[in-house]
C-alpha positions as CSV (number, residue, x, y, z in Angstrom):
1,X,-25.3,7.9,-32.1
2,X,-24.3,6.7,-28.9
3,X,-21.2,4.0,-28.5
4,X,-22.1,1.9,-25.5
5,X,-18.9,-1.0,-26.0
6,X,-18.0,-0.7,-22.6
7,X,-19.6,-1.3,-19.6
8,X,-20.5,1.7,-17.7
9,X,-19.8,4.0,-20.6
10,X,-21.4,7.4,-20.1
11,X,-23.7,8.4,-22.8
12,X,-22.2,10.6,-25.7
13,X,-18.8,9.7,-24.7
14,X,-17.0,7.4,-26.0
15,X,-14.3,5.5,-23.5
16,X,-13.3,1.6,-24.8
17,X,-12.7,-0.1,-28.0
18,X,-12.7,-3.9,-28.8
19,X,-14.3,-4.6,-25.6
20,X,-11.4,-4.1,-23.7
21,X,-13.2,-1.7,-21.0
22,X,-15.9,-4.5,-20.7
23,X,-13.6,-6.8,-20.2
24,X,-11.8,-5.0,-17.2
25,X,-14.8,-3.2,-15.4
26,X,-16.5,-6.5,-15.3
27,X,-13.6,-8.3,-12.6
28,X,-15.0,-9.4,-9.5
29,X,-17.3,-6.5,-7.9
30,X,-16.2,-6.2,-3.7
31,X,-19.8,-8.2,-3.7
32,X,-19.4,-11.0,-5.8
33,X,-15.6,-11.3,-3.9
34,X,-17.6,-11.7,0.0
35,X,-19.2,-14.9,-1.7
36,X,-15.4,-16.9,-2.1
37,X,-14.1,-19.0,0.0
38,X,-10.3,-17.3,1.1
39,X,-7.7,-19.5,3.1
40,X,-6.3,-17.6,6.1
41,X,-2.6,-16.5,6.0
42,X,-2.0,-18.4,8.6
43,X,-2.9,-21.8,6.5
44,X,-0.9,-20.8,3.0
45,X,2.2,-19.9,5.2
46,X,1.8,-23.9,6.8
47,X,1.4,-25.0,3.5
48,X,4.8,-23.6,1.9
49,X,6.4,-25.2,5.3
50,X,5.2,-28.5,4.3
51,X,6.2,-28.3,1.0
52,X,9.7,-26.4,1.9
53,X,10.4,-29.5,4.1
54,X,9.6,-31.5,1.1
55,X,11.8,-29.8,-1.0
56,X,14.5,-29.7,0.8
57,X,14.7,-33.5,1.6
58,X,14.7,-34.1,-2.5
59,X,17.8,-31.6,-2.7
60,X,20.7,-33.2,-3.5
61,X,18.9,-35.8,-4.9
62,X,16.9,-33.9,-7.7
63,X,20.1,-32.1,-8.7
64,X,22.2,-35.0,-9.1
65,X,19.5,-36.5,-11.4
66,X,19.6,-33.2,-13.5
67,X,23.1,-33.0,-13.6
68,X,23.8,-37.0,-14.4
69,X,21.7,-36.6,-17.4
70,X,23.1,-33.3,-18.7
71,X,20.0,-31.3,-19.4
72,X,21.8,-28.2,-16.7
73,X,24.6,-28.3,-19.1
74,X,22.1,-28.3,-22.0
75,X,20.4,-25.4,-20.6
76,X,23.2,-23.9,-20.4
77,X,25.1,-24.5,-24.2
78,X,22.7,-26.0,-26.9
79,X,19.1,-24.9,-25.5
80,X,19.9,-21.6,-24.1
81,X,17.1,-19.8,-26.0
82,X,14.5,-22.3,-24.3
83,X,16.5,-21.0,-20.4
84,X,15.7,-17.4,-21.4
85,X,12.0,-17.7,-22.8
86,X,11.3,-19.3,-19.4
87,X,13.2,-17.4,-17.3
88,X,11.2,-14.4,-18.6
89,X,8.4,-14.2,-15.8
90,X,11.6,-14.1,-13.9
91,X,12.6,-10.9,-14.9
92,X,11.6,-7.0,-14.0
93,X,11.9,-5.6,-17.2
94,X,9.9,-8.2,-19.2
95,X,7.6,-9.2,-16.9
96,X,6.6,-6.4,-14.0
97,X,7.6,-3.4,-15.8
98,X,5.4,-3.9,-18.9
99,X,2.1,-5.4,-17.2
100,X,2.3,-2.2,-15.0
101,X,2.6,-0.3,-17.9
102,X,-0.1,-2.1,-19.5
103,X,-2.5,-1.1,-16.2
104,X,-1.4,2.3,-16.4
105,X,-2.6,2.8,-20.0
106,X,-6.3,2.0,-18.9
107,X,-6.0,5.4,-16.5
108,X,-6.9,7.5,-19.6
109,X,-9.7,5.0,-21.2
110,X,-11.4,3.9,-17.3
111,X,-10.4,6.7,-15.5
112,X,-7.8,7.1,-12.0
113,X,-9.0,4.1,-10.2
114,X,-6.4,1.8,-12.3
115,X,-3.8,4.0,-11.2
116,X,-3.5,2.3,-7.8
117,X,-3.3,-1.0,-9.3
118,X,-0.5,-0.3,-11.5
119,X,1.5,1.3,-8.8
120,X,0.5,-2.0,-6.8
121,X,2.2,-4.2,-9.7
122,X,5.2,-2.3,-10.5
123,X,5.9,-2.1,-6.4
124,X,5.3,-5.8,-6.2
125,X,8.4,-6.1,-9.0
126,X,10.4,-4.0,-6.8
127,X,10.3,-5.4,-3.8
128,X,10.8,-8.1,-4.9
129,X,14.5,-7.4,-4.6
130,X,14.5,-8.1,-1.3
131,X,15.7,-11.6,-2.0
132,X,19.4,-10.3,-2.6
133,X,19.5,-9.6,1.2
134,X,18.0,-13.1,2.0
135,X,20.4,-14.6,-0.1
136,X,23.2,-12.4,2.0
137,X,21.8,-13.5,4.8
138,X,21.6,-17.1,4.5
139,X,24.4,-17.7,2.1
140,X,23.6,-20.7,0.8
141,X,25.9,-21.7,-2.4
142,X,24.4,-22.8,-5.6
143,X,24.2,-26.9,-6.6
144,X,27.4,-28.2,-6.9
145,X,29.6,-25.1,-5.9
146,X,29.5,-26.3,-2.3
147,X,27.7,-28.6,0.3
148,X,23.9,-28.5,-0.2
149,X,23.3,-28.0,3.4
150,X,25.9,-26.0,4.3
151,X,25.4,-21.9,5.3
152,X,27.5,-18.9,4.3
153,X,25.9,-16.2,6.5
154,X,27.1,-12.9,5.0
155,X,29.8,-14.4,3.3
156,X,32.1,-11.8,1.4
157,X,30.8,-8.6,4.0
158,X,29.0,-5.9,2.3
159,X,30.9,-6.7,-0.8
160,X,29.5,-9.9,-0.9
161,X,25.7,-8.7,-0.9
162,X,25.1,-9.7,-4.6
163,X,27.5,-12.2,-5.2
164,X,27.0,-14.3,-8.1
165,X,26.7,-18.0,-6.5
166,X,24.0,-17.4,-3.9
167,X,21.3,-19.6,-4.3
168,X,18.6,-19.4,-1.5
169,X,16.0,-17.6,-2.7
170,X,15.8,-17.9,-6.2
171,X,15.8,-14.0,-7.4
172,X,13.9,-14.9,-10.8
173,X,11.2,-17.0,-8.6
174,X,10.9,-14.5,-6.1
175,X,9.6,-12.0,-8.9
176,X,7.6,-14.3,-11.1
177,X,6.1,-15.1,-7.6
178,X,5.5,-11.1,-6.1
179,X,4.2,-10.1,-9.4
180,X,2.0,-13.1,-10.5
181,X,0.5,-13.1,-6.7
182,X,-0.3,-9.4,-7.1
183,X,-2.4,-10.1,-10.5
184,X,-4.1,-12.8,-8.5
185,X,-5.3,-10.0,-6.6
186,X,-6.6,-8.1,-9.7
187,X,-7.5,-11.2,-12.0
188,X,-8.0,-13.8,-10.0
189,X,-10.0,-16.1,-12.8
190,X,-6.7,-16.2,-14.5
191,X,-5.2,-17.4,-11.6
192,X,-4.2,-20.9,-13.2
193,X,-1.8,-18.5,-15.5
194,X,0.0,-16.9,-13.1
195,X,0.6,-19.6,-11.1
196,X,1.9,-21.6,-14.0
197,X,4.5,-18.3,-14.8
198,X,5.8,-19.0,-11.5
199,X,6.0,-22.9,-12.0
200,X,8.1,-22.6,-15.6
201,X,10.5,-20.0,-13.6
202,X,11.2,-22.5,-10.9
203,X,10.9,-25.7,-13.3
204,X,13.8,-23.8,-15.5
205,X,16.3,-22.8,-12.5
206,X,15.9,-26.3,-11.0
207,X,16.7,-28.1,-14.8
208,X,19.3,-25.9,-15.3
209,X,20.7,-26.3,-11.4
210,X,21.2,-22.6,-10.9
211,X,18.9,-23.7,-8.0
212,X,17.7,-26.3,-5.6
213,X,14.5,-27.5,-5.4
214,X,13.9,-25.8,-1.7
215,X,15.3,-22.3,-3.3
216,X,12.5,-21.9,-5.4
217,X,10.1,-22.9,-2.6
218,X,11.5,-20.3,0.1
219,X,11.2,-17.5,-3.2
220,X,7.5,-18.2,-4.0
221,X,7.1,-17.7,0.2
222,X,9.0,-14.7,-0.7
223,X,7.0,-13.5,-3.5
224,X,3.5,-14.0,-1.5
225,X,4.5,-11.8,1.3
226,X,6.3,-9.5,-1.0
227,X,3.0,-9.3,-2.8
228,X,1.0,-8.5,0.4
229,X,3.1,-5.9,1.5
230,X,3.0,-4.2,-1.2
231,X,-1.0,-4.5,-1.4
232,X,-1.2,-2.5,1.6
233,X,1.0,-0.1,1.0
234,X,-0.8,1.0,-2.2
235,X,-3.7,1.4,-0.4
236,X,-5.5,-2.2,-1.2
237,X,-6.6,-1.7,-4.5
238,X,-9.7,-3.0,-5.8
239,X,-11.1,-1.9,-2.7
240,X,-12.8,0.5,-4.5
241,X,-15.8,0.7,-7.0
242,X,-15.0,0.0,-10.3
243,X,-11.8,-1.1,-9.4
244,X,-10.8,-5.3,-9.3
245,X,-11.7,-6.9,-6.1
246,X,-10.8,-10.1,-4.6
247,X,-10.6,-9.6,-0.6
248,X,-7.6,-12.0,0.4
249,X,-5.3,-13.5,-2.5
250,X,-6.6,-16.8,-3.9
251,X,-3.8,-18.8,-4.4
């Protein structure tokens, strides 16, 4: 008897269970991906500047409304459970780590070819560190710990590289962002998920006013290029047969 659950399963062999093979060797073919409609770097990066300037004219003025009605102090004391369950997606070892993981598993039910992509996910989760630098860098101060618009750069020397009230980028943001951007390139029907992991990151760090508004902007940025880079240094995966394949991101 022959076992045929997956698609593409070779005969007297048997390789899925549940349809979960099915499910994952039937992603976007490299074929099916020349068919969508991608919008050039050049237009997503114009887009987070528009909405950057946006968010950083609402500033001071979406803080103080969290803060005058006490739901960043709430966050904070009686709802801390609900601060941690969203800031989740934010995190590498509850977020990045275990989806990589997950992707890795399938190398010994689809074969090698979703090595690549896990090695894409989990790099996507690193590098997304980067935003400690930024925040180094720019030395912005977190809401009401200083001026809104005023700049620290390198603030503290070397010591100060991961001081605790940098704001600009949000580090949970910046994660939720690389990460969900880099499933986007592997799932991108399920795009409307990822994008709303990154949107209850940000939502939570603005509520609470760990962050401004603009911070969590500047991290999703972040995240997208964070993403790409890290696309291309694993070789582009789901360039390959067999493999996910969506071209450009479709954010």
């Amino acid at each position: 008897m022959v076992l045929n659950w997956g698609r593409g399963v070779k005969r007297g062999k048997f390789e899925s269970g549940f349809g979960l093979q099915r499910c994952l060797t039937s992603l976007p073919s490299r074929r099916h991906s020349k068919a969508a409609v991608r919008a050039p770097p050049i237009a997503i990066l114009a887009a987070f500047v528009a909405v950057f300037a946006v968010a950083l004219a609402i500033d001071p003025t979406v803080a103080t409304w969290f803060h005058e009605r006490g739901m960043d102090e709430a966050l904070k004391s009686n709802y801390r459970w609900v601060a941690r369950i969203a800031r989740l997606p934010g995190n590498f070892v509850t977020y990045s780590l275990p989806i990589a993981g997950f992707l890795f598993l399938f190398v010994f039910i689809a074969g090698t070819r979703w090595l690549l992509p896990s090695a894409f996910i989990l790099l996507c989760g690193i590098l997304a560190g980067s935003n400690a630098f930024v925040k180094w860098i720019v030395g912005r101060t977190r809401p009401f710990q200083g001026d809104v618009y005023q700049l620290h750069p390198f603030v503290g020397g070397i010591h100060g590289l991961f001081g605790p009230n940098q704001s600009f980028p949000s580090g949970d943001v910046s994660l939720a962002a690389a990460t969900s951007f880099g499933l986007m390139r592997l799932f991108p029907s399920q795009r409307i998920l990822w994008w709303s992991l990154i949107l209850i990151v940000a939502a939570e760090r603005i509520a609470e006013n760990a962050h401004y508004p603009s911070d969590t902007v500047a991290a999703t940025a972040l995240g997208w290029v964070v993403a790409e880079i890290a696309w291309r240094l694993t070789g582009r995966p789901g360039r390959r047969d067999g493999v996910p394949n969506v071209g450009r991101a479709d954010i």
